[in-house]
Each structure stands twice: as structure tokens, then as C-alpha cells.
N, C-alpha and C positions, 0 to 999 in steps of 0.2 A: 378533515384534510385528507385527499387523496394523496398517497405516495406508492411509488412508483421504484424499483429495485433493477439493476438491468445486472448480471454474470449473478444471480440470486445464489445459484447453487457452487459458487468458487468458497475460496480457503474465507474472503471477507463476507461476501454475499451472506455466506450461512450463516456467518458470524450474526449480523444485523440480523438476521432474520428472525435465530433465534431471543434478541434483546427484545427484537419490538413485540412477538410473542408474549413474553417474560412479561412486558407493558401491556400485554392487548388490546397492541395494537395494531389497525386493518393498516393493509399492504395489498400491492399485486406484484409478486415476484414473476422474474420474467429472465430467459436466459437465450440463446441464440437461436432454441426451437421456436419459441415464442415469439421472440421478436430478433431479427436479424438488425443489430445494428449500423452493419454495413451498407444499409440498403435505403436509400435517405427517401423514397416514397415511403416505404413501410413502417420507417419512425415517422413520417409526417401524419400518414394516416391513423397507425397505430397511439399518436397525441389529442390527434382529433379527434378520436373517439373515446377516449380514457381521459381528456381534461384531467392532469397528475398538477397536485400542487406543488410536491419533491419529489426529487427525482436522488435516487441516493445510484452514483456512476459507479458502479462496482466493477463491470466487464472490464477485463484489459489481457491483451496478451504479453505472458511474463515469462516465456521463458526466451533467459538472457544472450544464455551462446549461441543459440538456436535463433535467434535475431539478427545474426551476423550476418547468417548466410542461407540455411534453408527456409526459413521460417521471416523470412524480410520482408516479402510482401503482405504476411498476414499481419504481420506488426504493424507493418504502414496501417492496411485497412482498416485494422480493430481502432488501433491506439490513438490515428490519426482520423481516417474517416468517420470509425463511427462515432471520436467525439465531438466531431465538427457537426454529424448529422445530431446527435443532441442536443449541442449547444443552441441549436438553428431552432428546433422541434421548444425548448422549456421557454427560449425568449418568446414564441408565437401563441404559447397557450399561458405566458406571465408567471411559470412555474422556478421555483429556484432548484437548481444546479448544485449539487454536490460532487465535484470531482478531486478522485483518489490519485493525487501524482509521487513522486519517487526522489529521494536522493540521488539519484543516478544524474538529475539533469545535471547535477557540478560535476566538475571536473575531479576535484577531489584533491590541488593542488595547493591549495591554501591550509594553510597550519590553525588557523582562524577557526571557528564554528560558524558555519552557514545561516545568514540572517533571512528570514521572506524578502528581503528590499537586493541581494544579492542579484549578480548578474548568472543565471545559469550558462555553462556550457560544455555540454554531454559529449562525452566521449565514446561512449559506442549507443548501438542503433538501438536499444529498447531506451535507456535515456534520453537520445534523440525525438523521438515519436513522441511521448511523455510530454514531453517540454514543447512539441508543436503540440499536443492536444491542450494545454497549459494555455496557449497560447489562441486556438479556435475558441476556447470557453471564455476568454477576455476579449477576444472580437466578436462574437457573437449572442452570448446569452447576457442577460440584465441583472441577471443576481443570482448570485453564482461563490459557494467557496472551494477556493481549492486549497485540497490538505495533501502537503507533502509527507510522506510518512517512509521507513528504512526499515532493513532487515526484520521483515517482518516473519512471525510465528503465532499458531492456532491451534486448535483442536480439528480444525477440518481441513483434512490439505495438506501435500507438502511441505515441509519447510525445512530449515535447519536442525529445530529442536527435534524434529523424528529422524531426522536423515542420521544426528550423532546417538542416537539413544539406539536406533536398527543396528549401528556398525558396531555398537560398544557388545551387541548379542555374538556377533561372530569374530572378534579380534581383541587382541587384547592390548594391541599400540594402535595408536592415533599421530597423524599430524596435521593440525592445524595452523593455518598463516596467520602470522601475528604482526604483520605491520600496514591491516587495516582499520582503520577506526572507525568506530560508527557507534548508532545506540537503537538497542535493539526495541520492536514495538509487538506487542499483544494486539492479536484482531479485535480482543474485547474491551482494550481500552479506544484506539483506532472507531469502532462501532457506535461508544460509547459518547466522544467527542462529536462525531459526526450529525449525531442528533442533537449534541448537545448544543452547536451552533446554532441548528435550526431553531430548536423548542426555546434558545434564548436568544433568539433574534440576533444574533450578533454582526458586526460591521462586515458587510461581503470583503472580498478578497483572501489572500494568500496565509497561509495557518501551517505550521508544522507541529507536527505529532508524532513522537514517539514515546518511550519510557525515559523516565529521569538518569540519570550517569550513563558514561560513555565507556565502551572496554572494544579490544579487539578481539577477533574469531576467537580466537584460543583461549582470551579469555573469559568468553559467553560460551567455546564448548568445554574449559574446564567445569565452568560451575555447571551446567548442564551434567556430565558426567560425574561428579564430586562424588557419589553414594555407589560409584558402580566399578566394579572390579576392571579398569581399564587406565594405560598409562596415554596420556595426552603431553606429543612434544611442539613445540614452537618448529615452525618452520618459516622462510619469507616467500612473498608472492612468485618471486624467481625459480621457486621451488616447486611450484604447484600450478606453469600453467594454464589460464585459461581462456579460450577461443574471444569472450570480450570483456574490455578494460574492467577493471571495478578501481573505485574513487579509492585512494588511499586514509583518505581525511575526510569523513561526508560525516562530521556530528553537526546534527542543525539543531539552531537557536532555539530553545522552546517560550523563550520569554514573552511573547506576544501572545502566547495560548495558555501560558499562566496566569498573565494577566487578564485574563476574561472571567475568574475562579475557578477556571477545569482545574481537579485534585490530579497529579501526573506522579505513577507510584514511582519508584527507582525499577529499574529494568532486572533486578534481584530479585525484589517481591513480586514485580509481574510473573517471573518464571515459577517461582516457587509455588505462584497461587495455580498456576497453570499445569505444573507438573501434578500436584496435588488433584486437580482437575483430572487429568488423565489415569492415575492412579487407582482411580475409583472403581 
């Protein structure tokens, strides 16, 4: 099975890279030197001559506030164009489609938890693009999953969990906003899912993924912080803010990806095993 890896070297990309290693197994990782997404001959050519049987859709541009306004057109291009140029590229050489989409595309309005059968609609423009590429990968390609996935955290990459662990080095208060909800995901469960659809054939369409139980920032940067000499206060989004929306309420349904057998740890032990990880 030829498979095919597109943003190889981001926070997920590496993630996968390293599992199917781990598996050894063949890949061709590929990143926007490689292969420009953007550019729908050179994904048309670059399918033609690589016949990929998966395609795991890692590329995306993600930063949020930066989406709003300087960074809008590259989001459009990335997030929209180049996944309509994919979706176009795996339906033509009959490969399937794995794309990584985002709690972002809800609103965040419902008190509810977000089922895959929900109607998305994003409030600012990285969840926007998300939600049309969502939407190129279901008019265009034949088989195809998309896994929504949230506040995500890794070993390569930015994220939250280094961002609080850096601040806890020079400060000795925190504040964190606490009346968002969500639930946070490990790239190496995320990784780990993503194959596991494939290698167990499972029904195409819409999958969310993240960690088991649901907390808000402060309470995903207290446990993060819990062993380190730093005091962590509640603050509310009014307090802190920032240039685009975040959903107040984005914990989605896991129960459809439960039931496939994926093991989905609590978002506790994901961290712990993770911290653990980096501690090394």
C-alpha cells in the first residue's frame, strides 16, 4: 500500500510519521517544498506519478488569529484550495482520503456535545476554511474520512501544553479562562486513530477524536502545571481577549468512534503519558 503524508513535518505530520516508523512502515512524507498543495497541476501530476493508496491530509494552516486578518488568504489557499486540490487528485487515482478537521467549525453555542450528524457553523475564518475543506472532501473525493479533532497537544510543535509548562519557567501566576469547554487530544492518539480507520476499513465519513472527559483551559492548564511551583487563577474570556472567536462549548460526541473499538484514554492519562514522554 502506497501512502502518501502531505504538512509530514507539522506538530501531526511528525507525529504519524514517527508511528508508522515504529510499524515499519513505507511512506512518502511530503511538505510544501515537496509538494505545494496550493498548486492543483502539481498535486495532479505529483498523483500521477506516485499512484498513493492514502493519503493521510496533515497540511493545514492553523494559526487562528492570524486567520482573521494577515494571514487570510493563506488560510483560504491552504485549508480551502489545497484541499479541494486533493480531494480532486485521491478521487482520480481511487485513493482514500484522510482529512484532519477541527472543532472550530461549530459555533460553540449549544450546551449540548457535538454529534458528526450536527450542522456546523464557524465563527471565525480558520473554522470557516476547515468546514469548506470538509466540504471539497465530500464533493469531490470517493472515500474519504474526516476526523474532527480539538485542542490539540504533542511532542513536536507548538501547543498549549508547552506554551504553559515555558510560562510556569519565568512567572509565578497564571491566568487561564475558564469558561471554555472542550477536550483536549494527544497527536499520538489522533495518529493512532487515523490509521486505525484505514487498516480497519471502517465506514467513510465523519469521526471525531479527541481524549475521553471534557475540562476547561484552566482546568487542562492546572493539571498540566499541578507539580510546578506556579499559582494558576480562573479568569473569563472577557478577560483575555482575542483577535478570533473560540467556541465556548466545542466538546464533541466521541461515541461513533467508540464504537468502531478505538480504546480512547481520558484526556488525564493522555497528558500524564505525554508529560512523562517529554520528561525523558
Amino acid at each position: 500500500m502506497k501512502i502518501l503524508i502531505t504538512g509530514a513535518n507539522g506538530q501531526l505530520g511528525t507525529e504519524l510519521r514517527h508511528l508508522l516508523d515504529s510499524r515499519a512502515i513505507a511512506y512518502r512524507a511530503t511538505d510544501a517544498k515537496e509538494l505545494d498543495i496550493t498548486n492543483e497541476a502539481a498535486v495532479n501530476a505529483y498523483f500521477a506519478d506516485y499512484q498513493p493508496d492514502v493519503v493521510y491530509h496533515c497540511a493545514a494552516y492553523t494559526a487562528v488569529d492570524k486567520a482573521e486578518d494577515e494571514g487570510k488568504a493563506i488560510n483560504q489557499l491552504v485549508n480551502v484550495d489545497g484541499t479541494r486540490n486533493l480531494a480532486k487528485a485521491t478521487a482520480s487515482v481511487d485513493a482514500t482520503l484522510v482529512y484532519i478537521s477541527t472543532d472550530y467549525v461549530f459555533d460553540g453555542d449549544s450546551k449540548e456535545i457535538y454529534t458528526v450528524d450536527d450542522q456546523p457553523a464557524p465563527r471565525n475564518e480558520y473554522g470557516r476554511t476547515k468546514y469548506e475543506g470538509e466540504l471539497a472532501v465530500q464533493k469531490f473525493a470517493t472515500k474519504y474520512y474526516i476526523i474532527r479533532t480539538s485542542w490539540v497537544f504533542g511532542e513536536y510543535g507548538h501547543n498549549f501544553v508547552y506554551t504553559m509548562l515555558n510560562l510556569a519557567k519565568t512567572h509565578d501566576h497564571l491566568t487561564v479562562v475558564d469558561d471554555q469547554y472542550g477536550r483536549p487530544s494527544w497527536t499520538k492518539t489522533l495518529a493512532e486513530f487515523m490509521t486505525f480507520a484505514v487498516d480497519q476499513k471502517l465506514d467513510y465519513g465523519i469521526y471525531h477524536l479527541s481524549e475521553d472527559n471534557s475540562c476547561n483551559w484552566y482546568e487542562f492548564a492546572s493539571e498540566i502545571l499541578k507539580d510546578k511551583n506556579v499559582v494558576v487563577t480562573p479568569v473569563s474570556s472577557a478577560e483575555y481577549p482575542q483577535k478570533a472567536w473560540r467556541p465556548r462549548h466545542s466538546i464533541l460526541d466521541l461515541s461513533k468512534t467508540k464504537a468502531t473499538g478505538f480504546e480512547i484514554p481520558t484526556w488525564q492519562d493522555a497528558l500524564h503519558e505525554f508529560m512523562a514522554v517529554i520528561d525523558k
